[in-house]
N, CA, C and O atoms as a GROMACS GRO file, in nm:
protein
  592
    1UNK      N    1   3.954   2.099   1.304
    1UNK     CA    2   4.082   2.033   1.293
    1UNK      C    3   4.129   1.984   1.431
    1UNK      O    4   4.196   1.881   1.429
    2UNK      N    5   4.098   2.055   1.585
    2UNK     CA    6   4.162   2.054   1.718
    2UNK      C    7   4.079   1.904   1.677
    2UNK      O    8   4.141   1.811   1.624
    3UNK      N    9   3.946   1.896   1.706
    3UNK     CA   10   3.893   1.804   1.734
    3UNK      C   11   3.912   1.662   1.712
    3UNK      O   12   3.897   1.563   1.784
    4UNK      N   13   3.958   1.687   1.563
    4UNK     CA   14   4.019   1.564   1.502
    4UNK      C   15   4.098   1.515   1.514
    4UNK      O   16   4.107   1.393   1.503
    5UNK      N   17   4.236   1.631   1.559
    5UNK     CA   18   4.334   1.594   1.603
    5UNK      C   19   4.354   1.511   1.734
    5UNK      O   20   4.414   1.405   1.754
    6UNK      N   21   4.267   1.614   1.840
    6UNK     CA   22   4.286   1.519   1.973
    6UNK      C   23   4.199   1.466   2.036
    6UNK      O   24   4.217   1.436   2.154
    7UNK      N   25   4.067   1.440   1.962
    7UNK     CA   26   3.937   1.364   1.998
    7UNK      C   27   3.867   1.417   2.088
    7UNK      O   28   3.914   1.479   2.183
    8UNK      N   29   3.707   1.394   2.060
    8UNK     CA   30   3.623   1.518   2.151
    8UNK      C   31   3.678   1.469   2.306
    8UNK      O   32   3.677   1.559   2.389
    9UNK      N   33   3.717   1.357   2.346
    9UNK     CA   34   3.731   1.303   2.465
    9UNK      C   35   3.799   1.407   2.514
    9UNK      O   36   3.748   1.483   2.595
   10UNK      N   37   3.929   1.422   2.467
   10UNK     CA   38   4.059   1.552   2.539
   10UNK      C   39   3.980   1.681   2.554
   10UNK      O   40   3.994   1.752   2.654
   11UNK      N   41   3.871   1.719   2.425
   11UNK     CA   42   3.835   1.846   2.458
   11UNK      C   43   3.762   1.860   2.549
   11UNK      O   44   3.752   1.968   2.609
   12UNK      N   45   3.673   1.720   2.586
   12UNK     CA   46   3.562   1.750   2.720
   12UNK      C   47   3.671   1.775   2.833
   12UNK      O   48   3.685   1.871   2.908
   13UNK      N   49   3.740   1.666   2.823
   13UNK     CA   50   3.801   1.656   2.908
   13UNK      C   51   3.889   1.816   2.990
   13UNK      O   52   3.900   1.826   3.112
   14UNK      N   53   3.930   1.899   2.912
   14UNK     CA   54   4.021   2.004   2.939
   14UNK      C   55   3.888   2.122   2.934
   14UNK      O   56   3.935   2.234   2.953
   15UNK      N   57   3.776   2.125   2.918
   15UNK     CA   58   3.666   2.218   2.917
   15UNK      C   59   3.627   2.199   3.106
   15UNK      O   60   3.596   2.290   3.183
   16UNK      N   61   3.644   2.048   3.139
   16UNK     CA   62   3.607   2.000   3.228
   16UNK      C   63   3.733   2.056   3.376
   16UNK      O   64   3.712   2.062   3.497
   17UNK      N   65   3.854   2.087   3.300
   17UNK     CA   66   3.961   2.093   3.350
   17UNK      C   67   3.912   2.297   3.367
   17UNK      O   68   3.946   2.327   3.482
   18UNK      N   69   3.892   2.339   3.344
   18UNK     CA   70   3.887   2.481   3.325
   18UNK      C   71   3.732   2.538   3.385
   18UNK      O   72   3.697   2.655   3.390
   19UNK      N   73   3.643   2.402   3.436
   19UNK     CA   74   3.558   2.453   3.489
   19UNK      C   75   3.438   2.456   3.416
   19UNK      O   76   3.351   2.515   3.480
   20UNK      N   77   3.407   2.423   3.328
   20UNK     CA   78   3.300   2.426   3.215
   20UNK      C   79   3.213   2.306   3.237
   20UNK      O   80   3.177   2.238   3.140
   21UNK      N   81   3.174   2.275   3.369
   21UNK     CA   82   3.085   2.150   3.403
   21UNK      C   83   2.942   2.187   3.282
   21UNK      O   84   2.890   2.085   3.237
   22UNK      N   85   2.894   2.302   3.240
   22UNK     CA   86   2.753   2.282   3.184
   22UNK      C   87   2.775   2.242   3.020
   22UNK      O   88   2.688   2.193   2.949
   23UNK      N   89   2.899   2.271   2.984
   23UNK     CA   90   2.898   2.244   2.840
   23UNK      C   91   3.002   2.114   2.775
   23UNK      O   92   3.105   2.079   2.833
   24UNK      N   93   2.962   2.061   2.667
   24UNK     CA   94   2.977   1.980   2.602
   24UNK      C   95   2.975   1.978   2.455
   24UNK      O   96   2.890   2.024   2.379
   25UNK      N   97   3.110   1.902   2.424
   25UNK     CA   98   3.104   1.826   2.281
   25UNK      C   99   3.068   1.742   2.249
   25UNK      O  100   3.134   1.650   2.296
   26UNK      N  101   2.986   1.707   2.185
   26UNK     CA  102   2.889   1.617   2.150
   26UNK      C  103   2.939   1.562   2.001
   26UNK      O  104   2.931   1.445   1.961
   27UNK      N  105   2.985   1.663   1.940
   27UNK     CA  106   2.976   1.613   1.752
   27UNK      C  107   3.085   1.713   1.675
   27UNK      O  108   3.099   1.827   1.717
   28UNK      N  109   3.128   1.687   1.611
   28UNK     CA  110   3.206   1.796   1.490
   28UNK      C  111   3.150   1.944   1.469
   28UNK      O  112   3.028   1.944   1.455
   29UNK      N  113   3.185   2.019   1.465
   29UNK     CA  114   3.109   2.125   1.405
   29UNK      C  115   3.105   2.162   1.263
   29UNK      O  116   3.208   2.199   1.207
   30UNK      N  117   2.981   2.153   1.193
   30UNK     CA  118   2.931   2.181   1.055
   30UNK      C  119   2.829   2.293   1.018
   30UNK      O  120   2.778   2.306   0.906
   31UNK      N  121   2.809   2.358   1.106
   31UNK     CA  122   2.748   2.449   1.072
   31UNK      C  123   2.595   2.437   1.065
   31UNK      O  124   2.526   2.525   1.014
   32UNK      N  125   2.537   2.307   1.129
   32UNK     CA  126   2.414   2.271   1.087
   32UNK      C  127   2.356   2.238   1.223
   32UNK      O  128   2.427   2.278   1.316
   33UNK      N  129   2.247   2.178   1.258
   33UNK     CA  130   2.197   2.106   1.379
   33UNK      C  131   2.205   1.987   1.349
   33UNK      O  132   2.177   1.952   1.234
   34UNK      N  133   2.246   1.894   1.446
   34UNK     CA  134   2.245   1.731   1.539
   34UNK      C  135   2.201   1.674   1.406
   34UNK      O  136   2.107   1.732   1.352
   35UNK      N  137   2.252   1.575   1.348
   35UNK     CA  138   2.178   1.439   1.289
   35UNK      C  139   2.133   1.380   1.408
   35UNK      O  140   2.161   1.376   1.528
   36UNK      N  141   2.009   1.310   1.286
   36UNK     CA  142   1.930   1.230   1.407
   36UNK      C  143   2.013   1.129   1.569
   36UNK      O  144   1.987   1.118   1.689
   37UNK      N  145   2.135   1.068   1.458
   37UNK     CA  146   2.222   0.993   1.501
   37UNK      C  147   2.329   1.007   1.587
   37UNK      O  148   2.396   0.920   1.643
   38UNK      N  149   2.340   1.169   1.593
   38UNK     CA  150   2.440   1.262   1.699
   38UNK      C  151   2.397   1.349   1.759
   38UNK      O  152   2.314   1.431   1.720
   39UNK      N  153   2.477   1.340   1.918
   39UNK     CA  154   2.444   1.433   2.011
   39UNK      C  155   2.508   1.536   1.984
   39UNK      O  156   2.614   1.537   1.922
   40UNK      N  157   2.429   1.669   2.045
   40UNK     CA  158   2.393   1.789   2.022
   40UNK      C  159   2.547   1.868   2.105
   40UNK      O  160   2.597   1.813   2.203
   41UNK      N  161   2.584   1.952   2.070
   41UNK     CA  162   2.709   2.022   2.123
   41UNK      C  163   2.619   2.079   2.191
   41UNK      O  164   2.501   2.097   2.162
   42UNK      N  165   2.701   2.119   2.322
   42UNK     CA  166   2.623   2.211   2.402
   42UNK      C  167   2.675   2.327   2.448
   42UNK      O  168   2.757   2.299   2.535
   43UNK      N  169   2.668   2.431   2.434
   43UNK     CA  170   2.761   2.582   2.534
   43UNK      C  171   2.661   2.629   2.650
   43UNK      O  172   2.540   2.636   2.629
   44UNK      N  173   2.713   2.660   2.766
   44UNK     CA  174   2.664   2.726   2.858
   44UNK      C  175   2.750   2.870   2.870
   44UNK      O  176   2.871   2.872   2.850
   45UNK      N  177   2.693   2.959   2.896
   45UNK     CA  178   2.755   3.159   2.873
   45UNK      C  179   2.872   3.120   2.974
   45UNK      O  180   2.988   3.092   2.946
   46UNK      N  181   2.816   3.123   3.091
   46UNK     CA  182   2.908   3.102   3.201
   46UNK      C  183   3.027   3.036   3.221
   46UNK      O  184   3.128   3.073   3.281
   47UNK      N  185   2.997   2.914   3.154
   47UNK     CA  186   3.165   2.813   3.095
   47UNK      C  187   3.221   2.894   2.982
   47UNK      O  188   3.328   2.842   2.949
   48UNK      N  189   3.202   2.968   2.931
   48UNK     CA  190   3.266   3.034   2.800
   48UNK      C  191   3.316   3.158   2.843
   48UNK      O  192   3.420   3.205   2.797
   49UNK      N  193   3.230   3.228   2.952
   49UNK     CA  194   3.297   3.352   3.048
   49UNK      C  195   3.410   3.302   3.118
   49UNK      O  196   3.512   3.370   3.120
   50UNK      N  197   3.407   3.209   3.167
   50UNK     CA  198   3.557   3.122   3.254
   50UNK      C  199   3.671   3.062   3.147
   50UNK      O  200   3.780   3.011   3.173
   51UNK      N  201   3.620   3.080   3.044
   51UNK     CA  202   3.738   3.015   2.993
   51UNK      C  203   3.817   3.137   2.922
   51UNK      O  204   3.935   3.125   2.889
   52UNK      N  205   3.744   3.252   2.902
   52UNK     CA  206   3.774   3.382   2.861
   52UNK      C  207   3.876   3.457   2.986
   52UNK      O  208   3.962   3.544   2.983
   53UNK      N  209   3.826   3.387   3.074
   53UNK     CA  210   3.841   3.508   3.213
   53UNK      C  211   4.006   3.433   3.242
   53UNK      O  212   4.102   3.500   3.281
   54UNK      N  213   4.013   3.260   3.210
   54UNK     CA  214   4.149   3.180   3.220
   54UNK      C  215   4.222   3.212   3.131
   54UNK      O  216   4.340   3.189   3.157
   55UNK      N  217   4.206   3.254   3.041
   55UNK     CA  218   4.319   3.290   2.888
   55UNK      C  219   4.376   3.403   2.957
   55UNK      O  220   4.495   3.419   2.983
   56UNK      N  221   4.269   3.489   2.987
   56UNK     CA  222   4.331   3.637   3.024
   56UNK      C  223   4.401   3.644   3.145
   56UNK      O  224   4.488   3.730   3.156
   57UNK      N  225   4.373   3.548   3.262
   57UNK     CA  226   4.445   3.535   3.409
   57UNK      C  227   4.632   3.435   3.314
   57UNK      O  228   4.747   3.471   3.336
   58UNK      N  229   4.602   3.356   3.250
   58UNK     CA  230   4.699   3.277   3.142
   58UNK      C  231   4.685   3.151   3.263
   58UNK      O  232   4.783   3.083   3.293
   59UNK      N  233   4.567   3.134   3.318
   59UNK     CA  234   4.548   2.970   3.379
   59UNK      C  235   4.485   2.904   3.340
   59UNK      O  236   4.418   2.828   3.409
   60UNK      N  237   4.480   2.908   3.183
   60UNK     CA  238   4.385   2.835   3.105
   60UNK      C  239   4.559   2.726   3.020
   60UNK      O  240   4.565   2.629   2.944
   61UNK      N  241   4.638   2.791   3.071
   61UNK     CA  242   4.745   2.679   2.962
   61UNK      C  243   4.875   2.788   3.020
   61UNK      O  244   4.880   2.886   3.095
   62UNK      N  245   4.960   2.717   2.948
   62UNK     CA  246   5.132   2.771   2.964
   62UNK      C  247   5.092   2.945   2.950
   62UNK      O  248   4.975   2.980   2.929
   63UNK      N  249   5.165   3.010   2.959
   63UNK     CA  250   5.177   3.166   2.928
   63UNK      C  251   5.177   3.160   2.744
   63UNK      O  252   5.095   3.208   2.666
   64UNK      N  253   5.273   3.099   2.722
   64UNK     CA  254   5.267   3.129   2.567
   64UNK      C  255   5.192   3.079   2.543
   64UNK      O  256   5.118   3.177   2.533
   65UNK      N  257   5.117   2.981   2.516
   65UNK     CA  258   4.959   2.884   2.480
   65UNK      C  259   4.824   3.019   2.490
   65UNK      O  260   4.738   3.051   2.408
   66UNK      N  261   4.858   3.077   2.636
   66UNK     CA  262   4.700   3.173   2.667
   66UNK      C  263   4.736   3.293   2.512
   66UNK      O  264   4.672   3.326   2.413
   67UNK      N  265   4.885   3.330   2.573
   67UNK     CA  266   4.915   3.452   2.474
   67UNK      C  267   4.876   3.415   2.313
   67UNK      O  268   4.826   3.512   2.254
   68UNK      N  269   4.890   3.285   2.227
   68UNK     CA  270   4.872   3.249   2.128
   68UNK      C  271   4.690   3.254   2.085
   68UNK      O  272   4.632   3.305   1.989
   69UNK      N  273   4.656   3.201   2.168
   69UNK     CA  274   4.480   3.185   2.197
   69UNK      C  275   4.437   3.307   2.170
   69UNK      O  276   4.379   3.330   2.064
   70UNK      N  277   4.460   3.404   2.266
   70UNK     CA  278   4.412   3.549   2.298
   70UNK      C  279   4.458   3.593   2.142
   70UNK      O  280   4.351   3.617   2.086
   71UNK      N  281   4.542   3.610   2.068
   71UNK     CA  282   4.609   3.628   1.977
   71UNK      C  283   4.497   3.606   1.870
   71UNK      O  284   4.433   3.699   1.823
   72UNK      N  285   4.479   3.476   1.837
   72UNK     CA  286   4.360   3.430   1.789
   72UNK      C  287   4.248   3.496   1.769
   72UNK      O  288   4.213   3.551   1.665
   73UNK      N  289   4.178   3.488   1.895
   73UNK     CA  290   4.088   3.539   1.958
   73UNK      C  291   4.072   3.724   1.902
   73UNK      O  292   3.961   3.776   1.903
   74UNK      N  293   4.179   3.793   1.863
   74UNK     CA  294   4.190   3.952   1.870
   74UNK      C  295   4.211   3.946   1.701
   74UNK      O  296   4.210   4.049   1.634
   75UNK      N  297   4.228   3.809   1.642
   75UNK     CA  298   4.206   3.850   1.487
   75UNK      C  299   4.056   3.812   1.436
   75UNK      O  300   4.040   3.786   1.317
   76UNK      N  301   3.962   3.809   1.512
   76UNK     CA  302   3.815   3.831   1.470
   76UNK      C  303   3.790   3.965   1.370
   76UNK      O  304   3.796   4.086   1.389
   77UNK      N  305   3.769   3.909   1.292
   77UNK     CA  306   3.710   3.992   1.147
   77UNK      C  307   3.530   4.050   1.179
   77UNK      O  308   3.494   4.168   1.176
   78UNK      N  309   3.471   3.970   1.199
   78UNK     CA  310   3.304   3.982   1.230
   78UNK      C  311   3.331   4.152   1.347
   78UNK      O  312   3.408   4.162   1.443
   79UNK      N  313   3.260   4.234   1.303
   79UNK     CA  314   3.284   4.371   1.386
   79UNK      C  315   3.132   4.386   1.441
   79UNK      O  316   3.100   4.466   1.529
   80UNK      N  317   3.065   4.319   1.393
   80UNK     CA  318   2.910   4.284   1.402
   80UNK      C  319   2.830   4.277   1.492
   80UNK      O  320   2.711   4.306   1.506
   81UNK      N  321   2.954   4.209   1.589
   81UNK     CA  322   2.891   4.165   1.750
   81UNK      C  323   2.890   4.213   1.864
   81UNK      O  324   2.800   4.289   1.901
   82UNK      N  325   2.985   4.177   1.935
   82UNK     CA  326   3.058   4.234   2.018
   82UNK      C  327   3.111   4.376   1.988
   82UNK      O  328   3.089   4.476   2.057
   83UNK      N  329   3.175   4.370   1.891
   83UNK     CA  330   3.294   4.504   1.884
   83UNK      C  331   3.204   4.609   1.786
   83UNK      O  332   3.266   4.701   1.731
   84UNK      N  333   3.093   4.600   1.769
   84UNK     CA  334   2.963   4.708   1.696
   84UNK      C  335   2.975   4.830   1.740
   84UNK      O  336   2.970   4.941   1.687
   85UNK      N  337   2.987   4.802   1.811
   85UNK     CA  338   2.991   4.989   1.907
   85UNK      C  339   3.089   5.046   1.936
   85UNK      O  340   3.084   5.162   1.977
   86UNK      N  341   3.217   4.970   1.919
   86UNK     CA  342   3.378   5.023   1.996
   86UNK      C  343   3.409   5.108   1.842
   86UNK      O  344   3.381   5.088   1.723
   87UNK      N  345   3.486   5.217   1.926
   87UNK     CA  346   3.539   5.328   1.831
   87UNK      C  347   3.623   5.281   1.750
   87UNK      O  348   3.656   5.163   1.761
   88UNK      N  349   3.673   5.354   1.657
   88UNK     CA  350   3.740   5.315   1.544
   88UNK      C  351   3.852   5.355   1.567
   88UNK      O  352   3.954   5.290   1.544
   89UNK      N  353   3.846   5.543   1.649
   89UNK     CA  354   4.013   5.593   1.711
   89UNK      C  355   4.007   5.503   1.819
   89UNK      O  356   3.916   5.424   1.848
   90UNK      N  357   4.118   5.524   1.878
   90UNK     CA  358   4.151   5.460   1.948
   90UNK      C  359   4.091   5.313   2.006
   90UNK      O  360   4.072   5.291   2.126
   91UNK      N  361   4.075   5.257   1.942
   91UNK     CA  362   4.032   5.163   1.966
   91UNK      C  363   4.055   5.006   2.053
   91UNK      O  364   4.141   4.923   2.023
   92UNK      N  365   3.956   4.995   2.166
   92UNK     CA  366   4.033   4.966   2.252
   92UNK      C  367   4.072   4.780   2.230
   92UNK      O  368   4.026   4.729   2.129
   93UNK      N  369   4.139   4.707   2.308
   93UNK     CA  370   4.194   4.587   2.255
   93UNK      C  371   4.105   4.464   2.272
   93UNK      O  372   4.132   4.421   2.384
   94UNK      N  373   4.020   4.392   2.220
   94UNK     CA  374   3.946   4.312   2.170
   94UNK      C  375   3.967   4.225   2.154
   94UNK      O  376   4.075   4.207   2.097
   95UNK      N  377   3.869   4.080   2.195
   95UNK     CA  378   3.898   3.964   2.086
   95UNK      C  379   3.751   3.911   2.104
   95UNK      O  380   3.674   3.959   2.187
   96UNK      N  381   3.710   3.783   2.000
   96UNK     CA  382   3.568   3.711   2.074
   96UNK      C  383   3.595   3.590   1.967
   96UNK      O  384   3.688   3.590   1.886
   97UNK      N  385   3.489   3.482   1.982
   97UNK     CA  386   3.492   3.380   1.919
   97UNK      C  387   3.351   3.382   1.912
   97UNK      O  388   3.269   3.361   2.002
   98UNK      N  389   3.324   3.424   1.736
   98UNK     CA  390   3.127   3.400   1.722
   98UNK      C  391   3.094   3.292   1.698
   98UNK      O  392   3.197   3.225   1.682
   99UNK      N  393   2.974   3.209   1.679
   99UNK     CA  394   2.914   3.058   1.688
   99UNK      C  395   2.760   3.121   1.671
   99UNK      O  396   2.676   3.168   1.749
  100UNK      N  397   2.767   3.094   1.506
  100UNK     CA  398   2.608   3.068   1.461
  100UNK      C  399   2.561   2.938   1.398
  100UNK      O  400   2.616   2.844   1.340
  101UNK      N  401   2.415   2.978   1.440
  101UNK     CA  402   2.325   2.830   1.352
  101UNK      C  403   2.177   2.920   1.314
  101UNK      O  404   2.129   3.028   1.349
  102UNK      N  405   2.138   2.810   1.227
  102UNK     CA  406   1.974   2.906   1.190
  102UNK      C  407   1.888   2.939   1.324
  102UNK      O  408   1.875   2.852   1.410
  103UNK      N  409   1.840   3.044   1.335
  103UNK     CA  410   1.827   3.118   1.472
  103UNK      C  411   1.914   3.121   1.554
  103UNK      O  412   1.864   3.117   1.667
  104UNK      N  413   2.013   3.125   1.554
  104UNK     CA  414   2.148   3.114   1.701
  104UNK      C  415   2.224   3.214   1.654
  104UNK      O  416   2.268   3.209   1.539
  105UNK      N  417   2.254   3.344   1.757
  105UNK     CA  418   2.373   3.422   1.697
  105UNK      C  419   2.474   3.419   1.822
  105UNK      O  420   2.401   3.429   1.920
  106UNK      N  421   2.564   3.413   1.852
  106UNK     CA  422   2.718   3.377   1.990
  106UNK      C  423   2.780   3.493   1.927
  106UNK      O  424   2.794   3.549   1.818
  107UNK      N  425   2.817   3.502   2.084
  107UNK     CA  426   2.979   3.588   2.055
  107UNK      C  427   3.037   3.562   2.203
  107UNK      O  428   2.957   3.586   2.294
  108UNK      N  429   3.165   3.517   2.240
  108UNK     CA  430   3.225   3.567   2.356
  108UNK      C  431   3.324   3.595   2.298
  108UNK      O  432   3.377   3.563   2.192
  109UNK      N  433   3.356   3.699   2.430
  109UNK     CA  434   3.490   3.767   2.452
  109UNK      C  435   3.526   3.859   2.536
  109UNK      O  436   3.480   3.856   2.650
  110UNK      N  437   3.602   3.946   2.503
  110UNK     CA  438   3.605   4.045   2.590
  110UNK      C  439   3.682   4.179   2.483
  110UNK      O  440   3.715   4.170   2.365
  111UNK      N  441   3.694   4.298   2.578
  111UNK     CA  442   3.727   4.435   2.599
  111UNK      C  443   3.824   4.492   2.646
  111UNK      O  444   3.773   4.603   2.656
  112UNK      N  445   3.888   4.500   2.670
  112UNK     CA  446   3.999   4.567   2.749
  112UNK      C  447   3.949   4.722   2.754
  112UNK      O  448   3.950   4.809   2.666
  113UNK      N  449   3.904   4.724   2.894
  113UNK     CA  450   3.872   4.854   2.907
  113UNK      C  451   4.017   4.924   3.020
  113UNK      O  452   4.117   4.861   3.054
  114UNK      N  453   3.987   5.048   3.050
  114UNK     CA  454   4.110   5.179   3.154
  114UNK      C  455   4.025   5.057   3.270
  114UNK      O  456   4.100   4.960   3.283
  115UNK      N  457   3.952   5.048   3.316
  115UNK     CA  458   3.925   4.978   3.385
  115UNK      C  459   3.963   4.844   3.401
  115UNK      O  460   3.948   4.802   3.515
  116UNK      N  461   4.012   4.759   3.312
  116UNK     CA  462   4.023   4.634   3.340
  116UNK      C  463   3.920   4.580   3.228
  116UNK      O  464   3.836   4.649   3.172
  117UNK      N  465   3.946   4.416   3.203
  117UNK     CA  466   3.878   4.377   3.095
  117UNK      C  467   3.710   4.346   3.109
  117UNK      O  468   3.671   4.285   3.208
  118UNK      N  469   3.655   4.371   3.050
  118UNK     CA  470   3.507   4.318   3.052
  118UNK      C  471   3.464   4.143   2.982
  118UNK      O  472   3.530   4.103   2.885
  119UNK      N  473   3.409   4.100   3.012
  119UNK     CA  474   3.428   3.908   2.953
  119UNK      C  475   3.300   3.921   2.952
  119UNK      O  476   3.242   3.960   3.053
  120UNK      N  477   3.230   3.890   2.828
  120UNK     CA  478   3.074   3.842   2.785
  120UNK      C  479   3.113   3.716   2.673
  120UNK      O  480   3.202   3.691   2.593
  121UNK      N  481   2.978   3.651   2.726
  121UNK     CA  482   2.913   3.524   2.665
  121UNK      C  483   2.773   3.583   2.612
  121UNK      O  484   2.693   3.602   2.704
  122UNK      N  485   2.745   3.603   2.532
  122UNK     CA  486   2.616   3.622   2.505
  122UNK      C  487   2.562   3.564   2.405
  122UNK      O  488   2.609   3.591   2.295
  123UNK      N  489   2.477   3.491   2.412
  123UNK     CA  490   2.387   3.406   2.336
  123UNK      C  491   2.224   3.453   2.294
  123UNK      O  492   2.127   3.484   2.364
  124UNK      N  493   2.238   3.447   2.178
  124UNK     CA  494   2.079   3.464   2.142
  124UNK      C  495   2.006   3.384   2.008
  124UNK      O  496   2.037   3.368   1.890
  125UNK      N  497   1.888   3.343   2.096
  125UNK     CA  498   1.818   3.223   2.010
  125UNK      C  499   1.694   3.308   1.961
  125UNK      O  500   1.671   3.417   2.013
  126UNK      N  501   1.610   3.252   1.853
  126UNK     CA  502   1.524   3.232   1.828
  126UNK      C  503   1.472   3.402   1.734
  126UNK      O  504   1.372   3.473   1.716
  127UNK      N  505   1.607   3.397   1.700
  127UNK     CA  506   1.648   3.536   1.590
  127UNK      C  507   1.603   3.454   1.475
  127UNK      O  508   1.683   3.360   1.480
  128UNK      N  509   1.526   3.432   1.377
  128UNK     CA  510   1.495   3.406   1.241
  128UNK      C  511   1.608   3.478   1.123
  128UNK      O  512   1.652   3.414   1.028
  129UNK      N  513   1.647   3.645   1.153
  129UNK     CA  514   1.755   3.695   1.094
  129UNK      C  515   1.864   3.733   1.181
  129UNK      O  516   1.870   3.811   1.276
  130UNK      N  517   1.968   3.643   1.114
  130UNK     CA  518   2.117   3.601   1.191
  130UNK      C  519   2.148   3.825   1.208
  130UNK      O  520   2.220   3.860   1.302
  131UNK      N  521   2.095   3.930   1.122
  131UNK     CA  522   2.152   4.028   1.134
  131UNK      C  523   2.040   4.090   1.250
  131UNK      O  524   2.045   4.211   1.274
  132UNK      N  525   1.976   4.035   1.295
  132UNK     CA  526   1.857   4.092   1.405
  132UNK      C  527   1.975   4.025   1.527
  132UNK      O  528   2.038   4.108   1.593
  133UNK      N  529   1.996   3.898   1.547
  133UNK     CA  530   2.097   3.844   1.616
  133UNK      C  531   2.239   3.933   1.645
  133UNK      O  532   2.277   3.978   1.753
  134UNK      N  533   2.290   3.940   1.542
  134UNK     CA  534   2.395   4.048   1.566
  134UNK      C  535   2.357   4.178   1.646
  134UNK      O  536   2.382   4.195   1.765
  135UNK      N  537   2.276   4.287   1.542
  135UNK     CA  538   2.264   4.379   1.655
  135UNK      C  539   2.243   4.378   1.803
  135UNK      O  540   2.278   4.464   1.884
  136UNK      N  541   2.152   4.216   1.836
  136UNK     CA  542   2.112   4.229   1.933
  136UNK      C  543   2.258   4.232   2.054
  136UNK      O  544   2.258   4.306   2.152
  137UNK      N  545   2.362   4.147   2.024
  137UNK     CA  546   2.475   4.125   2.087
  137UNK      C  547   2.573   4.241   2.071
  137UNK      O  548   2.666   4.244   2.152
  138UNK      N  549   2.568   4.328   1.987
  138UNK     CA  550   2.651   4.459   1.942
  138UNK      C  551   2.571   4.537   2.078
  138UNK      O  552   2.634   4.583   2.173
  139UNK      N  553   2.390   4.543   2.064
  139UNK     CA  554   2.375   4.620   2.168
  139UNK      C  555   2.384   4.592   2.296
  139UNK      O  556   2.378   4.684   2.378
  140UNK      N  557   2.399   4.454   2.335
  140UNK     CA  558   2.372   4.380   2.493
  140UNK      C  559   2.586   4.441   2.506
  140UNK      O  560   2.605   4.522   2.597
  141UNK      N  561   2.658   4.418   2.460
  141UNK     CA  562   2.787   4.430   2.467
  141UNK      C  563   2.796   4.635   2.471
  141UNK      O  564   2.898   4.683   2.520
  142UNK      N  565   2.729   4.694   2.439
  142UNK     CA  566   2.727   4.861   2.429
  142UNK      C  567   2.693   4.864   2.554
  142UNK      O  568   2.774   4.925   2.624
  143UNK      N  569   2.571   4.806   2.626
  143UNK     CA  570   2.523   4.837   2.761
  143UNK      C  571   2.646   4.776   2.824
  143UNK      O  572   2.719   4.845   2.895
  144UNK      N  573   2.670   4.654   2.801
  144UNK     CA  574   2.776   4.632   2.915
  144UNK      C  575   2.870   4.686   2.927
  144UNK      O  576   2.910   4.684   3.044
  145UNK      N  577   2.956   4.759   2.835
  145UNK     CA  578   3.063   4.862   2.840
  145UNK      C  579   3.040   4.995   2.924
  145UNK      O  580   3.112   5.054   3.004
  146UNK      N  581   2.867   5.031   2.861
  146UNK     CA  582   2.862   5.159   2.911
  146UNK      C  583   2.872   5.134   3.081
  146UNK      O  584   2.935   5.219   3.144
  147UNK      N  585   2.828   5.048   3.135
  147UNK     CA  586   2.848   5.029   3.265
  147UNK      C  587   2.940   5.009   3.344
  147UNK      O  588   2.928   4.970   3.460
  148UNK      N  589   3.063   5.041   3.273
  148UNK     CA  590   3.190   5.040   3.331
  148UNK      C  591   3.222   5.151   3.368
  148UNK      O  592   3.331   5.170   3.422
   0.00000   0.00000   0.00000
């Protein structure tokens, strides 16, 4: 709907604004890969860690804009990924945005750890089962916690 509303131009454009030189909108998102006829969306981890890391600093937009986003972001349903391993008591404060395709499983986000927040991008290709994909990001996100 963003897209349509304010044309991929604004979104490169403000990805570009936030530091995200490696990634790109290319096309709508449908859930499928590129027609022959359209270029390929692109994510890089690192532009998706900065734009995680700007919501949470709130220099990604106004204060209320980051707070609304993050908001967003912390009503992720998928427990699959990222948040696989976080306890159920107390459980600490969360959000991510997942992005699959056949072999592709995404998740960024972050953690709010006693420490301060943790921000992962993690991407994994060439999973045949989207639930081999998941674990794999439930466990890459367990190590990175435990290392806090």
């Amino acid at each position: 709907m963003l897209i349509d509303h304010v044309g991929p131009e604004r979104v490169n454009a403000t990805m570009g604004d936030l530091g995200m030189a490696g990634s790109t909108l290319g096309r709508r998102m449908r859930d499928m890969q590129a027609e022959a006829s359209e270029q390929e969306n692109w994510a890089v981890p690192d532009d998706y860690s900065r734009a995680i890391s700007a919501l949470l600093d709130g220099s990604a937009a106004s204060a209320a804009s980051c707070a609304k986003m993050l908001e967003l972001l912390e009503a992720q349903q998928n427990e699959r990924r990222i948040a696989r391993h976080l306890p159920q008591a107390n459980r600490p404060r969360w959000g991510s945005k997942t992005g699959s395709l056949p072999g592709v499983t995404n998740d960024v986000g972050y953690v709010i750890t006693e420490q301060g927040p943790v921000i992962m991008a993690i991407f994994c290709e060439d999973q045949p089962d989207p639930h081999d994909g998941e674990q794999i990001v439930g466990e890459i996100a367990h190590a990175l916690l435990g290392m806090r």
